[in-house]
C-alpha positions, 0 to 999 in steps of 0.5 A, a space after each residue: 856540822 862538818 866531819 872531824 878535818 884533818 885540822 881538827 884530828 891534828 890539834 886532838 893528837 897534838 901534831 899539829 905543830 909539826 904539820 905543815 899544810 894547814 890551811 888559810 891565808 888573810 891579808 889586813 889593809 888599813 884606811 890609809 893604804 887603800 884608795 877610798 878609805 876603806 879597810 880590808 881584810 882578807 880570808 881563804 878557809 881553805 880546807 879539803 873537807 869544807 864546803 863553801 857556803 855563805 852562813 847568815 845569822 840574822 840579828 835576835 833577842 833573847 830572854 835573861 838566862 838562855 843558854 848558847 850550845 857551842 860545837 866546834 867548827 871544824 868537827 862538829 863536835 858538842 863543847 859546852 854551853 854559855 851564856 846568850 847574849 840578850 841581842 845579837 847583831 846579823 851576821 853575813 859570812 864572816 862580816 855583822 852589820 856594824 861591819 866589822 869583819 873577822 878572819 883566822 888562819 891556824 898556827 897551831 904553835 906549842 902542842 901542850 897548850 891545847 886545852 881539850 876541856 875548853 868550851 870556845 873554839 877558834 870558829 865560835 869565837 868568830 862568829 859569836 863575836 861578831 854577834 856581840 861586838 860592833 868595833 875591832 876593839 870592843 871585839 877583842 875583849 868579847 873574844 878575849 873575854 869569852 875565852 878567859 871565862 869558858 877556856 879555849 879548845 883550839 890550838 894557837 890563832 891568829 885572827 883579822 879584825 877590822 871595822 871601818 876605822 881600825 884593822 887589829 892582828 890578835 895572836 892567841 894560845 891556849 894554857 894547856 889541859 888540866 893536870 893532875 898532880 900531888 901536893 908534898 903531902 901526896 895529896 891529888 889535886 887539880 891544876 888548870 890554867 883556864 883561858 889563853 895568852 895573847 897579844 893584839 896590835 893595831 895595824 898603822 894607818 897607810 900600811 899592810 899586814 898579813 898572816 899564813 898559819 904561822 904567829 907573826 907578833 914578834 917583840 911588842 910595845 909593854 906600854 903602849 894601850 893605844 896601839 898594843 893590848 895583851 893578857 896580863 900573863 903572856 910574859 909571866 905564863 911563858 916564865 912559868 913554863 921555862 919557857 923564857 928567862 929573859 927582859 920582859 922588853 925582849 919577849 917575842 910571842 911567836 919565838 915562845 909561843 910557835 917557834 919558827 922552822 922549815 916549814 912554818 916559812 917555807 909552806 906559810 911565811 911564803 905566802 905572806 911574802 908573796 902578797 907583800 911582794 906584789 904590792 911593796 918594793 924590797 921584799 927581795 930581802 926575805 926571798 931566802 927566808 921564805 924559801 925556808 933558808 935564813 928563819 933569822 931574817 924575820 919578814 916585818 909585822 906590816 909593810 907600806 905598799 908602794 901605791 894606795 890598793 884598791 879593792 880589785 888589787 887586794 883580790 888579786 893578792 889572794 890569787 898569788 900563786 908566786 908569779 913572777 917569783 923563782 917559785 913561781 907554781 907554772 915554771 916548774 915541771 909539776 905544771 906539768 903541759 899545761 901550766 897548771 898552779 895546783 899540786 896533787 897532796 900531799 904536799 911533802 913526798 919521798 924518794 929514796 929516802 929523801 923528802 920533797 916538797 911541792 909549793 903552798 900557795 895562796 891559791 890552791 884547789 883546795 879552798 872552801 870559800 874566800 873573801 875580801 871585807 871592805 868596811 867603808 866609815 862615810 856609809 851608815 853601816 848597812 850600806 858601807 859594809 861589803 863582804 865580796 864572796 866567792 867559793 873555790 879556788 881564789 885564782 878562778 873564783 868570781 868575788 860576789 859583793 853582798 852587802 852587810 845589812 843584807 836579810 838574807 842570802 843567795 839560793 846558790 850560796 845558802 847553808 844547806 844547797 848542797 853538802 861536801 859529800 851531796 852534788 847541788 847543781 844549783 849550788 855555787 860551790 859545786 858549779 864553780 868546781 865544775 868549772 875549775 876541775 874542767 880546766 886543771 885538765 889543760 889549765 893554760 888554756 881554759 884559764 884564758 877563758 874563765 878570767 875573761 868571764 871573770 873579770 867581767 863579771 867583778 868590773 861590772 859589780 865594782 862599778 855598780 857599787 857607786 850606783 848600789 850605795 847611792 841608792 841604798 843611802 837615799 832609801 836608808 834616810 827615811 827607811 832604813 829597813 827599806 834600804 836593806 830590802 833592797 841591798 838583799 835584793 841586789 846582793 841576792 840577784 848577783 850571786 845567783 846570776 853569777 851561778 848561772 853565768 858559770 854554769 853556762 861558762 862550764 858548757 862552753 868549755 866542755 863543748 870547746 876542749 872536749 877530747 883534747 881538742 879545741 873547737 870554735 865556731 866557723 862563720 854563721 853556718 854551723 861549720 867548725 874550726 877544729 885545732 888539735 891542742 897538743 902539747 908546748 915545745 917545752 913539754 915535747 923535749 920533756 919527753 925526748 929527754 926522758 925517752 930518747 929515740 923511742 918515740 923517734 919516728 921513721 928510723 
């Protein structure tokens, strides 16, 4: 149970729609686009509240006629109660042991439509599904499905699906709360629209999506069940709301449903351009409609990478921080001396009377935890299913593979290791933020250090992989829960032993910078090589323009 967010604060007062520095980023890649045939999908949870910790449900039976209580993921807060599947499959993070993989980003979209009667939240609605589904289709009518019986609470959503064969985007909204209102007769009654209107499309094999809190599904094919699914009222709801007079064949759920503006392309269609940009030539195009300048521009749903990615090219893409871009987060003076990628919030600020901003990236301090799902169709599902974990910020985190069919979880990852509010040195959230806080203290520096330890540790799990899958296979032929032993043993090993590697990383570097300087060893007799760190010459003339001759020396 988590304290009530400011997301959830947001969405009970209805302001959502207008805040612009809501959280998470996913990136959705097809068979076709990766090098080895697997799909991906990515999640940051970012959130200045949430813990990062990796959540284990493992598969079970349940007798007819038990009930499920649901508490929304964010707050914690009691809902409701439905009814419980008689089999759930095991579920790691966000991915079950079909792999089929689910993440969100909020976009919040028409205040009205929140329903604070509704059972289902977004959070619930993601792992309850990957409980009760085994593909990306069957998935969408559970989720769907749920909402539709039990109602929706949260605001607008986007979701990730992906299994090993299919990657689909389903944008969904609410109907709003039930009103009280009087017939001719001035008699009261009740009017609720339970449920919610969307639409779901599949990403086509060979290209790319993405989404940022801001709905992405424009116009949409009406007759096209194959690649295109939608509820029966997302055009009818929108006309009987005065929201849209138009053709059906003209309807855009985003343009009705989360209006773009400002901030919505500026703090979150940025990112989405952003990653893009790292990977398909020509996103130039957009560079004004994601600095929030031409909202008419709209960026397309998917694009075509320029070359096939491989798992460690879409990690790279959640490490975007607009390098290379005249965004770019380390160019600017809140980099302040050290190139620093992260801002202080709140993100938008006023002097005299103007508002300012500073750049929402996709990485930033605040995250959670992150991941990237790889679901491979040549492996029994135990087996082709990774969910490569990590905790904190995406750009200094180590992605951890732990395997689909896992029974259980690293000590230093598990559900109750530590809290928001309780340090666990043993907990990888709280080691790997030691880490990170250590170097937003003279990050140009200390970053070299901790990407060093970094990808070490990510090329040494990648290349295992082959070996892991092989062995697991063998053991999987003739003893399938054998197989699955021996991948929590694996999986388990990894992250712990990362943990421990970072908190020795953390000495290290407390030991090198500290006091501002930066000390290494000298020869094998103990002596020090001690450097005085300074400042750059850019930040030195910083200060010379803005203080003049008062630091001058000697005159």
């Amino acid at each position: 149970m988590r304290k009530l967010s400011l997301l959830a604060l947001l969405v009970m007062t209805g302001m959502l729609f207008s805040f612009p520095a809501i959280a998470c980023t996913n990136f959705l890649i097809t068979k076709g686009a990766s090098t080895d045939g697997s799909t991906m999908i990515t999640y940051s949870a970012d959130s200045h509240e949430l813990y990062g910790e990796l959540y284990f449900r493992p598969a079970a039976d349940y007798p007819e006629g038990t009930m499920l209580e649901v508490y929304d993921w964010d707050s914690g807060r009691y809902l409701g109660k439905i009814k419980q599947a008689r089999h759930t499959y095991s579920v790691v993070g966000n991915m079950n042991e079909h792999q089929l993989a689910i993440g969100e980003t909020t976009f919040g979209g028409l205040p009205e439509l929140v329903d604070t009667t509704g059972i289902m939240d977004y959070g619930s609605l993601i792992y309850i599904t990957l409980q009760r589904a085994k593909t990306a289709r069957e998935a969408i009518n559970v989720l769907t499905g749920l909402v539709a019986e039990y109602g929706y609470f949260s605001s607008g959503e986007s979701f990730s699906i992906a299994d090993p064969n299919e990657v689909w985007i389903l944008e969904l909204i609410g109907k709003g709360s039930p009103l009280a209102v009087k017939d001719k007769r001035g008699r009261a009654r009740t009017v609720h629209n339970k449920g919610a209107v969307w639409v779901a499309m599949r990403i086509p094999d060979g290209y790319i999506s993405g989404h940022a809190n801001q709905a992405r599904i424009t116009t949409f094919p009406l007759n096209d069940p194959e690649n295109c699914i939608y509820s029966p009222d997302v055009i009818s709801f929108a006309r009987e709301k005065g929201y849209f007079t138009g053709a059906d064949k003209d309807f855009s759920f985003s343009d009705i449903y989360a209006p773009m503006d400002f901030g919505a392309a500026r703090f979150c269609e940025a990112r989405v351009w952003a990653g893009f940009n790292r990977v398909s030539s020509g996103m130039e195009k957009y560079t004004e409609y994601a600095k929030g300048h031409d909202l008419k521009n709209r960026m397309p749903l998917w694009v075509k990478p320029d070359k096939k990615l491989s798992v460690q090219d879409v990690m790279g893409m959640m490490r975007d921080y607009y390098q290379g871009t005249e965004l770019d987060m380390t160019k600017d003076i809140g980099a302040g001396p050290f190139k620093s990628i992260v801002r202080w919030r709140p993100m938008t600020w006023k002097v005299d009377g103007k508002t300012y901003l500073h750049e929402r990236a996709i990485s930033t301090q605040q995250t959670g935890f992150s991941f990237v799902s790889q679901s491979r169709s040549w492996l029994p599902d135990p087996v082709g299913g990774i969910l490569w974990f990590g905790v904190d910020d995406t750009y200094s985190t180590v992605y951890v593979p732990m395997y689909c069919g896992i029974n259980a979880v690293p000590e230093t990852f598990a559900v109750g290791n530590g809290t928001m509010m309780d340090f666990s040195d043993n907990a990888a959230f709280w080691v790997f933020n030691q880490v990170s806080n250590l170097a937003y203290t003279r990050y140009s520096d200390m970053i070299v250090d901790i990407q060093k330890v970094q990808s070490a540790l990510e090329n040494k799990f990648v290349a295992y992989t082959n070996v892991v899958d092989k062995a697991a296979v063998e053991l999987y032929k003739n003893n399938p829960a054998k197989a699955r032993e021996f991948l929590t043993e694996y999986s388990s090993n990894q992250g712990n032993s990362t943990v421990m590697r970072w908190k020795e990383l953390y000495r290290q570097l407390f030991v090198k910078y500290l006091d501002g300087n930066i000390k290494t060893r000298k020869g094998g007799n103990g002596d020090i090589d001690l450097k005085f760190g300074g400042y750059d010459d850019a930040y030195y003339r910083m200060i010379i323009e803005a203080t003049g001759d008062k630091f001058k020396y000697g005159e």
